[in-house]
C-alpha positions as CSV (number, residue, x, y, z in Angstrom):
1,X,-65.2,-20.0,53.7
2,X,-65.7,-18.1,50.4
3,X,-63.9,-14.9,52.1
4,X,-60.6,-17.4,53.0
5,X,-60.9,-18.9,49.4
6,X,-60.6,-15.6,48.1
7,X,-57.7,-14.4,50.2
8,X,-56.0,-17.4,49.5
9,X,-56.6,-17.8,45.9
10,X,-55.0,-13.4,46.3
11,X,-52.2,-14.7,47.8
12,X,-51.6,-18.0,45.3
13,X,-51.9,-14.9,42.3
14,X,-49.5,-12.3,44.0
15,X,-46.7,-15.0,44.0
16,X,-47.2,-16.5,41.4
17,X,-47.0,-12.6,39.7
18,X,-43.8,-12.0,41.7
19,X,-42.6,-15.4,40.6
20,X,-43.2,-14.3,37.1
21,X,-41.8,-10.6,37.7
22,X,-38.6,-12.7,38.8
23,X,-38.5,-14.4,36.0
24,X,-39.3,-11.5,33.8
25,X,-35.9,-9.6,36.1
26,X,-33.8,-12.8,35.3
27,X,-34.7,-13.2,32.0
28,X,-33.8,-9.6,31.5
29,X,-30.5,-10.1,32.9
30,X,-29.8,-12.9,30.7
31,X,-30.4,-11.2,27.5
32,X,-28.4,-8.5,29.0
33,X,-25.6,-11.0,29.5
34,X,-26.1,-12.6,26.6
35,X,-26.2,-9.5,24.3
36,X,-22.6,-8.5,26.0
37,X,-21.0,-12.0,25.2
38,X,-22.4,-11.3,21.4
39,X,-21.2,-7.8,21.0
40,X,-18.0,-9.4,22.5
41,X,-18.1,-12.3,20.1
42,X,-18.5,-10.2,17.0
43,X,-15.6,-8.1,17.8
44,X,-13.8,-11.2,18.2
45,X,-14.9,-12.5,14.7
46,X,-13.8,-9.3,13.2
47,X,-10.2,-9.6,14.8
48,X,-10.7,-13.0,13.2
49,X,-11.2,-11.8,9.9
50,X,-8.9,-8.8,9.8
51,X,-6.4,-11.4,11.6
52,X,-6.8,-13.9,8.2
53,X,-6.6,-10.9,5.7
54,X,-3.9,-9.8,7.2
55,X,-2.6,-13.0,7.3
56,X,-3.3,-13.7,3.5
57,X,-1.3,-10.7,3.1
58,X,1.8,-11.9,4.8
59,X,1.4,-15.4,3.0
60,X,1.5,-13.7,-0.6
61,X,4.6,-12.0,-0.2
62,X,8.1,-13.9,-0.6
63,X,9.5,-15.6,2.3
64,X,12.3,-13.3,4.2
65,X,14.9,-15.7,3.4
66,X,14.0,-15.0,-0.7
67,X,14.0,-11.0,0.1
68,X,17.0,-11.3,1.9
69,X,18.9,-13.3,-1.1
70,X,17.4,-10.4,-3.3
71,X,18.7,-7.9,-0.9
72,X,22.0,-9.1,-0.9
73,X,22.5,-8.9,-4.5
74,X,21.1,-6.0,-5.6
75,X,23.6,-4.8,-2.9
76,X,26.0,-6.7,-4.7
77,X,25.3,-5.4,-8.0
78,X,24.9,-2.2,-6.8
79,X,28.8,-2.7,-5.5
80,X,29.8,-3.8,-9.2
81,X,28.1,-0.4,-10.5
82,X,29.8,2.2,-8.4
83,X,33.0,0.5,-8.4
84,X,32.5,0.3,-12.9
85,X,31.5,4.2,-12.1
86,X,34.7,5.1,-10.1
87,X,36.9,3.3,-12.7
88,X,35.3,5.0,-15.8
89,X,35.3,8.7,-13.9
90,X,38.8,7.7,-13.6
91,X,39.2,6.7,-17.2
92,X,37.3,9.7,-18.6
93,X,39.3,11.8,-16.2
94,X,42.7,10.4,-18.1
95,X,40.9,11.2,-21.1
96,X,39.9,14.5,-20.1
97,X,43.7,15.4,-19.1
98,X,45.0,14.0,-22.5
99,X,42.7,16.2,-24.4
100,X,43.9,19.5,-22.2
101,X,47.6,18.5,-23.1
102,X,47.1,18.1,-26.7
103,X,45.0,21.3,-26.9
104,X,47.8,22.9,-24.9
105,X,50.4,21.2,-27.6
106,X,48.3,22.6,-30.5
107,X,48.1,26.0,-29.1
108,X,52.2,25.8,-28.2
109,X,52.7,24.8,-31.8
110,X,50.1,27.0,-33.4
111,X,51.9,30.1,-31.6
112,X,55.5,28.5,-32.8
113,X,54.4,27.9,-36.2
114,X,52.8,31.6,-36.2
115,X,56.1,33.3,-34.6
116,X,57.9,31.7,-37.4
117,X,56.3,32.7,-40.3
């Protein structure tokens, strides 16, 4: 009787130790499983963050409506200045024709007044 007491209490022991070798191989692949969804969970959280700062970013600046008003009138004013550039090239080009006739007058009547004397 002792001999069949012993095997069975061997076999009780070897399963339970397989039992607990299966749960040692499950438990295993759960923290396996369960490290992946955290690696994947932190990447997600920093997507999150960089997502906000980013978002921040975009929040501080002026609406595109505002940049497009400011657009459209520094085009404007840019307009207004080359069109006050052409007229005053074309001013100063008057002026600079003016000054070559009366320079040509003054050398015409310096020669005249030097032929007569």
């Amino acid at each position: 009787i002792s001999q069949r007491a012993y095997q069975r209490q061997l076999e009780l022991n070897q399963q339970k130790l397989a039992n607990i070798e299966n749960v040692k191989e499950t438990t295993a692949r759960e923290i396996e499983e369960l490290q992946t969804i955290l690696n994947q969970e932190k990447i997600r959280r920093s997507q999150k963050e960089k997502y906000d700062n980013i978002a921040k970013k975009i929040n501080e600046l002026p609406s595109r409506d505002l940049t497009q008003q400011q657009i459209t009138s520094l085009q404007e004013e840019m307009n207004q200045l080359q069109a006050e550039s052409s007229s005053l090239n074309q001013h100063l080009e008057t002026k600079r024709r003016q000054l070559t006739l009366l320079f040509h007058v003054t050398t015409l009547l310096k020669n005249e007044w030097n032929s007569v004397e």
